[in-house]
N, C-alpha and C positions, 0 to 999 in steps of 0.2 A: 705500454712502456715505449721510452724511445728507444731508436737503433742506436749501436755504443756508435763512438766517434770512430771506430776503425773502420766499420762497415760503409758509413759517409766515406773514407776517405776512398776506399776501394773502389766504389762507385764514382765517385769525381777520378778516376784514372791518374790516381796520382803514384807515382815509383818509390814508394818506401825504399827499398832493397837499393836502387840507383842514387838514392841522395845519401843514403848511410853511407854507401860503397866512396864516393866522391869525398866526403869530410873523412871517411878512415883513413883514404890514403893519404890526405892530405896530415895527417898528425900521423899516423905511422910510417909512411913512404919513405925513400931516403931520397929526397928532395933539396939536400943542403949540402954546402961541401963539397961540390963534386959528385954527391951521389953517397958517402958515406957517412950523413946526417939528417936523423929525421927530428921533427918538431917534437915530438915526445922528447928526445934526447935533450934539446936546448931547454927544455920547461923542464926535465930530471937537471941538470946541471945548474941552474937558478931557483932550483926550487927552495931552497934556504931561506932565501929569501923573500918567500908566499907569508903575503898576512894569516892565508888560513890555513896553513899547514899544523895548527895547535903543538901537540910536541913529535909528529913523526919527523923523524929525521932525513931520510927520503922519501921520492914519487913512488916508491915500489911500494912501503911500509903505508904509503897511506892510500894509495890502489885498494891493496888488503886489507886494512881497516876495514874501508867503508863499501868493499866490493862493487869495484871499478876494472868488471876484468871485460872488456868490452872483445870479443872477436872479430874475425876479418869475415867471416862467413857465417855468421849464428845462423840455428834453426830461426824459422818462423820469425826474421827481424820484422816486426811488426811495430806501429805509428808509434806504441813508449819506448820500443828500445832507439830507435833512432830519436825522440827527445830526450832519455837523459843521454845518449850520446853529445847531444847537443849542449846538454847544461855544462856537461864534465867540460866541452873542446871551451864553450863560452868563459867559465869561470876559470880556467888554467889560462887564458889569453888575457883577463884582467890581470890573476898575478904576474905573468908575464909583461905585462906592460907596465906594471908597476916597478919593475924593477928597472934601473936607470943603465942595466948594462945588455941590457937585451939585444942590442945590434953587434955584440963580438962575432955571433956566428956568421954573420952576415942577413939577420933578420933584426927587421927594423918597426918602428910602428906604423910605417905605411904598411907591411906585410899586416901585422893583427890589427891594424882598422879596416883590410879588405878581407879577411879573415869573417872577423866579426862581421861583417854586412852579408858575407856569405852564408853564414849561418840566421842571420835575421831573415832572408829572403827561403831559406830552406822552412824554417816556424812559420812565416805567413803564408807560403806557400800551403803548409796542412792545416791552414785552419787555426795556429797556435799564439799567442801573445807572451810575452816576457814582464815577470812582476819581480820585481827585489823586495829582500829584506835583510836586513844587516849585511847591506854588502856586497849578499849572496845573488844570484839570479836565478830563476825556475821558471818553467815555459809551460803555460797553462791553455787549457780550451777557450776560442774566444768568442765569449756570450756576452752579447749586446748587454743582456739584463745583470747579468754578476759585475761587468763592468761599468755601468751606470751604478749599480746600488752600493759598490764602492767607495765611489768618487759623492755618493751622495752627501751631505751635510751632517743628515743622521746619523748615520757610521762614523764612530771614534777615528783616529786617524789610526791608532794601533792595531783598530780589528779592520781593516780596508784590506790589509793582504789574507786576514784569514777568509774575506770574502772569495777572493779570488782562488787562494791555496785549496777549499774545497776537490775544486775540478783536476788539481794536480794527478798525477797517474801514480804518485807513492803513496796517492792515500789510497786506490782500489784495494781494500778489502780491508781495509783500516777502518772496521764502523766503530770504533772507542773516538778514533782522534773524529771522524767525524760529526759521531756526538755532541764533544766536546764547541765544534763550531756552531755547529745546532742549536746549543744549550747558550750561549753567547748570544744570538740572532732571535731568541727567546726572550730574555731578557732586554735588550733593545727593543721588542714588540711592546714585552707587558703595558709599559710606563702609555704607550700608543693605541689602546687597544680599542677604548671609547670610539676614538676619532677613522681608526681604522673598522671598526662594526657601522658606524656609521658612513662610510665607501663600498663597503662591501662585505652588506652581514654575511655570505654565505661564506667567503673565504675565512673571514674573521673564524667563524665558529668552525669548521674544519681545521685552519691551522693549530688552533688551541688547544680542538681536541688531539691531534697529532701529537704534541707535546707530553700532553696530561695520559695520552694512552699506549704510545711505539714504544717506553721506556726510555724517553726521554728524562722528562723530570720528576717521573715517580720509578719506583724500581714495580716496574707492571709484570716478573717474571717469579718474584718470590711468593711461593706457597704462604707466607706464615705470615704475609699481610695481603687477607682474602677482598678488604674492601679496595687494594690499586689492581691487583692479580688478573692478568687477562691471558686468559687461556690462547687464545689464539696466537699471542704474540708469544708467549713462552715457549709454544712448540712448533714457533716458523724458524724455518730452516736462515742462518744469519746471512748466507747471498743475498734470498728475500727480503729482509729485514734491510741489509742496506740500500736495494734497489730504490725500496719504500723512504728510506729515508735520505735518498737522490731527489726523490719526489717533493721532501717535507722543504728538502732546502729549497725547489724551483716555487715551492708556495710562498719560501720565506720571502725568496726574488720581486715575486709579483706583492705579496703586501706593503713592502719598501715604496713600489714603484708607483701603489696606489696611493701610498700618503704620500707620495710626493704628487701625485696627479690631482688630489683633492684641494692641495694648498695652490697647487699651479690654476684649477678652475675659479677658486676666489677670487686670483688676480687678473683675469681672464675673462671673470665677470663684470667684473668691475671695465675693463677694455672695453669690452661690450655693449656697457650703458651710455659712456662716455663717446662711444661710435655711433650711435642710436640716436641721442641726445644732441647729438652736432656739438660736443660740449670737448674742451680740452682736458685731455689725458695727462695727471698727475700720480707720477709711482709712490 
């Protein structure tokens, strides 16, 4: 199994603790005013006017909602508390900028477009990329492969983000909605499967069975239909089970990547002949 992405970052000597500490104060500090306003305050007093505020009526009531209670000092701030600290400061600095009276307090959009760059350079710095969906932003692990299989052609344009959303850190221990992406990246295979056994029988028939056996696409845990029922999987512990199906997604990764590699060798061979041949190359 791989090491989690905290362990990577510990080792690359990176200061969680120090880049949290630097963005808290900077939204909690009293840095405005003379010293008697912090940037929470000016984002509580425009908040009214947030597209996504849905019906709370203040910053307090929707902190609470959605448990947004971020400390100056938490235990153990570790690589996710310091990203959604990051999501929360990002996506309060859009509403904020969207509102046309944001420089009364004396902050202006030169402040949240150095704001924002600062938190951009804090995400590449661990490792992290930023993907939107309706508006919203969320800061994901960045893997070459989730982000090529993405952007790939195959991929709907509406499941591109759940490509990416996988590796989100509010889905650890989420193995339902993970599932759910799984069973999606499933369906995108079937229709491919021919062309992908023929790339690479061995991955083909592994990922299939992954599918047809983790309780994926059959319910593999209920006693009372004996012929999908796999014992092994019904009495793994579900950490395991998710881990495993960490795994099923990095196979989904790599079959993407092979039919895109097989379609790329056709055209490639064709370069080929045409280099061989002394002959002019027609795409």
């Amino acid at each position: 199994m791989r090491r989690t992405f905290a362990e990577v970052l510990r080792e690359g000597k990176v200061d969680i603790r120090n880049e949290y500490e630097k963005l808290y104060d900077i939204m909690y500090g009293r840095n405005f005013e003379n010293g008697s306003t912090s940037l929470h305050d000016i984002i509580a007093d425009s908040f009214a006017s947030f597209y996504f505020r849905g019906t709370c009526l203040s910053i307090d009531e929707f902190d609470k909602k959605y448990g947004f209670d971020f400390e100056e000092n938490p235990n153990g701030a570790e690589v996710e508390y310091l990203v959604s600290f990051c999501e929360y400061f990002q996506n309060m600095l859009v509403g904020l900028q969207c509102n046309p009276e944001n420089n009364f307090w004396g902050f202006s959009s030169v402040n949240t477009a150095f704001l924002m760059e600062q938190i951009r350079k804090v995400i590449d710095a661990i490792g992290y990329m930023s993907a939107s969906d309706d508006g919203f932003t969320i800061y994901v692990e960045k893997s070459p492969g989730s982000i090529a299989v993405s952007e790939s052609e195959m991929i709907p344009k509406e499941l591109s983000y759940k490509v990416l959303e996988y590796n989100h850190h509010s889905l650890h221990g989420e193995i339902e909605k993970k599932k759910q992406i799984l069973l999606k990246l499933a369906e995108l295979l079937e229709p491919e499967r021919e062309k992908l056994r023929e790339a690479n029988k061995s991955l083909c028939s592994d990922v299939f069975y992954a599918f047809n056996n983790l309780n994926l696409r059959h319910n593999n845990i209920n006693k009372s239909d004996l012929a999908k029922y796999k014992l092994t999987i019904a009495s793994m512990d579900k950490n395991v089970l998710e881990k495993w199906y960490d795994e099923v997604y990095q196979m989904c990764l790599l079959c993407f990547l092979e039919l895109e590699q097989a379609e790329r060798k056709m055209k490639f061979d064709k370069l080929k002949a045409a280099i061989e041949e002394d002959a002019t190359y027609e795409v």
